[in-house]
MIPAMAR-481725 format. One line per 10 residues: number of its first residue (from 1); for each residue z, x, y of C-alpha. Coordinates in Angstrom, 3 decimals, always signed. Example, Ala and Ser with C-alpha at 12.3 -4.5 7.8 and 13.67 -1.06 7.14 Angstrom:
2
1	+7.800:+12.300:-4.500; +7.140:+13.670:-1.060 .
# end
This chain:
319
1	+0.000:+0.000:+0.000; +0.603:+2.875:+2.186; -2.769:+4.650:+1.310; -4.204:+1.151:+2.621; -2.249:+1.152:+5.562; -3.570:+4.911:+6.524; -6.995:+3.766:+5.899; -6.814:+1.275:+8.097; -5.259:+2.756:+10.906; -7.735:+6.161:+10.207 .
11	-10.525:+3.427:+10.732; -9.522:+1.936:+13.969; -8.981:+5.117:+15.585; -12.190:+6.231:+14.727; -14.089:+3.068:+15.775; -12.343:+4.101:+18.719; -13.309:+7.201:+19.274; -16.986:+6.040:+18.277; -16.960:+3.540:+20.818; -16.207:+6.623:+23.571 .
21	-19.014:+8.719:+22.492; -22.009:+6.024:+24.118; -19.677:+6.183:+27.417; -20.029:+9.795:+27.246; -23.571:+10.253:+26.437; -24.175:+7.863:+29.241; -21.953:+9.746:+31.686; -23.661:+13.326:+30.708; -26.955:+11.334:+31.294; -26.188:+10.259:+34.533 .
31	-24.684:+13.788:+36.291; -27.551:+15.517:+34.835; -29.717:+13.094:+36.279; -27.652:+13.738:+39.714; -27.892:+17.567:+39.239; -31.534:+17.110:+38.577; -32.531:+14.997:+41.425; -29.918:+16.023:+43.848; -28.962:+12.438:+44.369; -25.925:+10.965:+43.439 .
41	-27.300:+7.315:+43.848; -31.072:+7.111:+42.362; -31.011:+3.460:+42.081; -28.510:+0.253:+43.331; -26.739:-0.177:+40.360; -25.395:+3.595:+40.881; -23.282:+2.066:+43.689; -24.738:-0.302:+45.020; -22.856:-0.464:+48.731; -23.675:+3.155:+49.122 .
51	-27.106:+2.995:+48.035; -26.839:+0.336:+50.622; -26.033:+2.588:+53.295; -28.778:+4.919:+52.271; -31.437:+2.499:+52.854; -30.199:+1.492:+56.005; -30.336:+5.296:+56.848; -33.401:+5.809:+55.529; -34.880:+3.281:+57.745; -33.458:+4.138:+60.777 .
61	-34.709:+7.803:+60.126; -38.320:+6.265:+59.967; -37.655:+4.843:+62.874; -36.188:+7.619:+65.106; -38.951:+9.863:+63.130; -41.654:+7.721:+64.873; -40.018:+7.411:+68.007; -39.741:+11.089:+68.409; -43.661:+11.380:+67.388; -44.048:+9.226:+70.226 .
71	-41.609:+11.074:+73.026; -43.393:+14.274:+71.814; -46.874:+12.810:+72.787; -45.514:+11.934:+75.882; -44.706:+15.017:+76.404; -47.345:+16.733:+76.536; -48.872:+14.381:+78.411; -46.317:+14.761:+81.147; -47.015:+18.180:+80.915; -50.916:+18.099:+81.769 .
81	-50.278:+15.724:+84.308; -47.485:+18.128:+85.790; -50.251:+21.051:+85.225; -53.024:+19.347:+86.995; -50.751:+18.290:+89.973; -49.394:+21.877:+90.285; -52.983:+23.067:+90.214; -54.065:+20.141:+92.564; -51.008:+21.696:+95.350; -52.184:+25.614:+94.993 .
91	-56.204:+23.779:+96.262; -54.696:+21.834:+98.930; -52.829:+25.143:+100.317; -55.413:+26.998:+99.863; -57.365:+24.554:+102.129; -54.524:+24.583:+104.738; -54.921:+28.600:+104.735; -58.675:+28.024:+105.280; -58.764:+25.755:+107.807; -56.119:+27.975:+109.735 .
101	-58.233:+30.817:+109.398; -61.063:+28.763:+110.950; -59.204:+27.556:+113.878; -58.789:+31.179:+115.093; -60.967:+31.480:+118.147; -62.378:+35.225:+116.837; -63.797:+33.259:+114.280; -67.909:+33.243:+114.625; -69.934:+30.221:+113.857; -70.981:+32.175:+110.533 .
111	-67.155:+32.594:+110.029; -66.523:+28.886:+109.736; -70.013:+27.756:+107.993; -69.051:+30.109:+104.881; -65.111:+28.744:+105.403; -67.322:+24.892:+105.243; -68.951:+26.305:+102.252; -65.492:+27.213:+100.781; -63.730:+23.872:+101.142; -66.227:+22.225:+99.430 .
121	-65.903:+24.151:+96.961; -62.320:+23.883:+96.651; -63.260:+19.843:+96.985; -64.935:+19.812:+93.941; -62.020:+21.276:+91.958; -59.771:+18.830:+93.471; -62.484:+16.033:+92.580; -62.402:+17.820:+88.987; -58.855:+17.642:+88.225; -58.188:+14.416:+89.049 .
131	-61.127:+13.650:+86.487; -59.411:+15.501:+84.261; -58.558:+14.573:+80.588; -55.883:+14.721:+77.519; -56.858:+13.971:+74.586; -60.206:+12.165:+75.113; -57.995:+10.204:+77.669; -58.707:+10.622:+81.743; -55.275:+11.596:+83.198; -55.202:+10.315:+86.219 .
141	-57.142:+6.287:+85.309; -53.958:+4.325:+85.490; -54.358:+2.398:+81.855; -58.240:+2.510:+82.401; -58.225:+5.770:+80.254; -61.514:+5.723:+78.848; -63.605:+5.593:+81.856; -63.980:+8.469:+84.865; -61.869:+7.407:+87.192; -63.720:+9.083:+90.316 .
151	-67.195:+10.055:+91.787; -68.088:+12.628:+93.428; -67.266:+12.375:+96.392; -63.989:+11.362:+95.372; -63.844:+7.725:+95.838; -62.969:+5.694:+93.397; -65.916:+5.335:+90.380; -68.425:+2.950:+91.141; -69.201:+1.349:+87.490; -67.721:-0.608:+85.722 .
161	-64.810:-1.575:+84.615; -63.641:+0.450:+87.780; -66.211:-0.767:+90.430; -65.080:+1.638:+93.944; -61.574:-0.083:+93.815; -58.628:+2.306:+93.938; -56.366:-0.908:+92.838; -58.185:-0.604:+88.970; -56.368:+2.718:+88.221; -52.927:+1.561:+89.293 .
171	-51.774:+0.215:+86.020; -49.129:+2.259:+84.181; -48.903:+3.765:+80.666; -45.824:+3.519:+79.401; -43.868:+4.655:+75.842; -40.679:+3.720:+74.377; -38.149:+6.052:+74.873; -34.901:+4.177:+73.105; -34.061:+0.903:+72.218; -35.500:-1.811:+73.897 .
181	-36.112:+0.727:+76.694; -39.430:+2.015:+77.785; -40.808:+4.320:+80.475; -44.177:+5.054:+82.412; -45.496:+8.171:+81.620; -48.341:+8.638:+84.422; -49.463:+9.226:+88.045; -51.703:+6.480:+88.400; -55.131:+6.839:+90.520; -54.586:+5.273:+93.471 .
191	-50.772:+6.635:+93.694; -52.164:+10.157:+93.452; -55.391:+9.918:+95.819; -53.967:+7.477:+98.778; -51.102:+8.340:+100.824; -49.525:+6.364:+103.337; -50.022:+7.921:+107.263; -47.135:+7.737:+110.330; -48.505:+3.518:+111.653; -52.065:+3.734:+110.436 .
201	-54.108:+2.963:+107.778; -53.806:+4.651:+104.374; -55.905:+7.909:+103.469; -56.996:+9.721:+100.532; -56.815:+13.100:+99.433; -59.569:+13.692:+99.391; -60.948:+12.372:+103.098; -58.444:+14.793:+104.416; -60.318:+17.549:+103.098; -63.986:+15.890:+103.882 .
211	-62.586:+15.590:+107.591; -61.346:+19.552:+107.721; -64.663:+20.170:+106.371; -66.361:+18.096:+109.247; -64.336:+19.414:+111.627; -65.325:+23.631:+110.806; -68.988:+23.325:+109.491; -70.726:+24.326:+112.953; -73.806:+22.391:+111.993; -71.509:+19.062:+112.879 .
221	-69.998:+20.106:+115.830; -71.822:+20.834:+119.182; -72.761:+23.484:+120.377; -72.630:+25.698:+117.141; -72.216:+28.949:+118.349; -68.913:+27.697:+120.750; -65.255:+27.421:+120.473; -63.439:+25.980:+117.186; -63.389:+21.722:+117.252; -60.285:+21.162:+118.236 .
231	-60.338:+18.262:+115.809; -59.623:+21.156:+113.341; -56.150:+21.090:+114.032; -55.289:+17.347:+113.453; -57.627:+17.499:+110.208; -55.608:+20.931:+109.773; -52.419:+18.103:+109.920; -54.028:+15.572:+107.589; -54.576:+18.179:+104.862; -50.427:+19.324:+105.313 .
241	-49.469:+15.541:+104.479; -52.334:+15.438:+101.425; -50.095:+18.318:+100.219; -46.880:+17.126:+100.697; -47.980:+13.913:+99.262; -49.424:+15.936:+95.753; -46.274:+17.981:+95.893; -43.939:+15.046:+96.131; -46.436:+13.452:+92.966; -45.649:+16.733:+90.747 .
251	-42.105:+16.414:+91.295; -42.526:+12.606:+90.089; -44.251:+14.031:+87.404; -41.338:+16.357:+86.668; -38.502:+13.708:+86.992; -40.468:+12.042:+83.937; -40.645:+15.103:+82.211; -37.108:+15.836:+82.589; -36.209:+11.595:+81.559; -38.473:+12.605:+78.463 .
261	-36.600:+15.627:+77.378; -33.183:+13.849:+77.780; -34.501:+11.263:+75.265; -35.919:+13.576:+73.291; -32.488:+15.291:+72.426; -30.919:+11.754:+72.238; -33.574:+10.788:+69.439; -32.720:+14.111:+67.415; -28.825:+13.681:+67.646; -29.460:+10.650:+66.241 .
271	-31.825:+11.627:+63.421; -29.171:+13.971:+62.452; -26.550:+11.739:+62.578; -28.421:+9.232:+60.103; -29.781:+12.086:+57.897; -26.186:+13.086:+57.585; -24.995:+9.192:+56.857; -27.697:+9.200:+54.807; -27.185:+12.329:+52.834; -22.842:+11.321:+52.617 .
281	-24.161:+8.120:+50.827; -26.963:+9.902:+48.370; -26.411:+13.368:+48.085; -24.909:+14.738:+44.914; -22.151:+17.333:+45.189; -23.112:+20.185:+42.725; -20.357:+22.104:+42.239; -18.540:+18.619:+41.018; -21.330:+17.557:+39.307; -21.395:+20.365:+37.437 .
291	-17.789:+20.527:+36.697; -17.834:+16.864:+35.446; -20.723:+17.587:+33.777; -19.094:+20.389:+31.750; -15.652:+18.014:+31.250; -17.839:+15.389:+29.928; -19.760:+17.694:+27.596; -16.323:+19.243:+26.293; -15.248:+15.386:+25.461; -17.602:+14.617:+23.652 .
301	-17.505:+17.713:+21.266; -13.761:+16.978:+20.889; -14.988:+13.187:+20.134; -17.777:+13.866:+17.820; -14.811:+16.526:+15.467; -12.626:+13.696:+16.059; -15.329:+11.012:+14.328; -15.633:+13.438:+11.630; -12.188:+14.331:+10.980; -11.821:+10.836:+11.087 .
311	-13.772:+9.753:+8.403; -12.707:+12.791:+6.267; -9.236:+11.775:+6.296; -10.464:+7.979:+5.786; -12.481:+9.398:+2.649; -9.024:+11.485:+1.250; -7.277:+8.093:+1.529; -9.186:+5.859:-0.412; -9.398:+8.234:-3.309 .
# end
């Protein structure tokens, strides 16, 4: 009756101990899976509010990802713009410089014709950079970016959908910066070629150099081989406020660089903040992976000698 007893007892203890080994094999299966992978959670049953908190992550990384591939093309942008602007001052001083030089009386009427000659030179490169493009896109055509924004003479572009009105290139590009928050990238057309004058009527840019240019070339003033116009001075005067006004355009250009850059490190603290959520929620911890790992591995030798001694000693008993 004893022997009996024994048996029994030999054969619930091994059940037991045959029931463990699954849990173990499982276990094994899972942190080698973990080590593998280098998750901890590779699907929601795993733990299912941290894989949760993953996805959330995850998603909010794809956002922020985007939204900094969007701040970066803004960027650069900004920084043609702010190039262009900068390139559009050094012109306009170098026209101011000119037209001083012209209005000295030593000057000859050969002087100032080759000084004409010069500003319209330096006309056209003004003309030229506020053509000028990024990307395919024309700079300086408010949201009108795939048309030429202005002629030759530096008016606004006669065809369509522009049709010689300064008011088509106003419109603003803008790109989202943060939530729910957005902000215009550009210098529109008519901001950067019209300034406003002390009680009259607005000017462009570019008139202020036509009427410096008027006011040296010799062949349109009379008599050509006598004194400087003295129009030269107040076109001298409409020139300085066409460079204040691009200066004061470059440093708009600027302030938007410098809103850019503080969203731009905004948008990476907070990609690393959800990578780091993300990777607290997912990531597997080696070094206690691997030590479970090796625990597990060490149980279920132990089990399987158990199992055997086990049945052994079950085996003895019914003899």
């Amino acid at each position: 009756m004893a022997n009996v007893s024994i048996a029994t007892n030999s054969s619930v203890y091994s059940g037991v101990i045959s029931d463990e080994v699954p849990r173990l094999q499982r276990d094994i299966s899972r942190l080698r899976e973990q080590i593998s992978s280098g998750k901890r959670i590779n699907r929601p049953s795993d733990d299912p509010s941290s894989f949760a908190t993953a996805e959330r992550m995850k998603t909010l990384g794809n956002q922020l990802a985007r939204r900094e591939e969007s701040i970066a093309s803004a960027r650069t942008f900004v920084d043609r713009t702010q190039q262009e602007l900068d390139g559009l001052a050094d012109l306009f001083t170098k026209a101011r410089e000119d037209g001083v030089r012209a209005a000295d009386d030593t000057r000859s009427a050969d002087d100032r014709a080759a000084i004409a000659e010069e500003l319209r030179s330096i006309k056209g490169e003004v003309v030229d950079r506020m053509n000028s493009t990024q990307g395919g896109e024309y700079i300086f055509a408010g949201n009108r970016t795939d048309t030429q924004p202005f002629g030759a003479d530096g008016s606004a572009n006669d065809a369509a959908p522009i049709n010689g009105s300064l008011d088509a290139l106003d419109g603003d590009r803008t790109r989202p910066i943060g939530k729910n928050k957005d902000l215009t990238i550009n210098v529109d057309g008519k901001a950067l070629a019209q300034y406003d004058t002390d009680g009259g009527d607005p000017e462009t840019i570019t008139g202020a150099l036509d009427n410096l240019i008027k006011a040296v070339d010799p062949a349109d003033n009379s008599p050509p081989s006598g004194p400087p116009d003295p129009d030269i001075s107040t076109a001298l005067g409409e020139v300085e406020d066409a460079l204040d006004h691009v200066i004061s355009k470059g440093s708009e250009a600027g302030a938007i660089g410098r809103r850019l850059s503080t969203a731009q490190e905004q948008v990476e603290a907070a990609s690393l903040e959800a990578n780091e959520r993300r990777s607290d929620a997912e990531d597997t911890d080696l070094a206690t992976a691997i030590s479970e790992l090796q625990q597990r591995q060490t149980q279920l030798q132990a089990a399987f000698q158990a199992t055997s001694s086990s049945q052994q000693t079950s085996l003895v008993n019914f003899l």
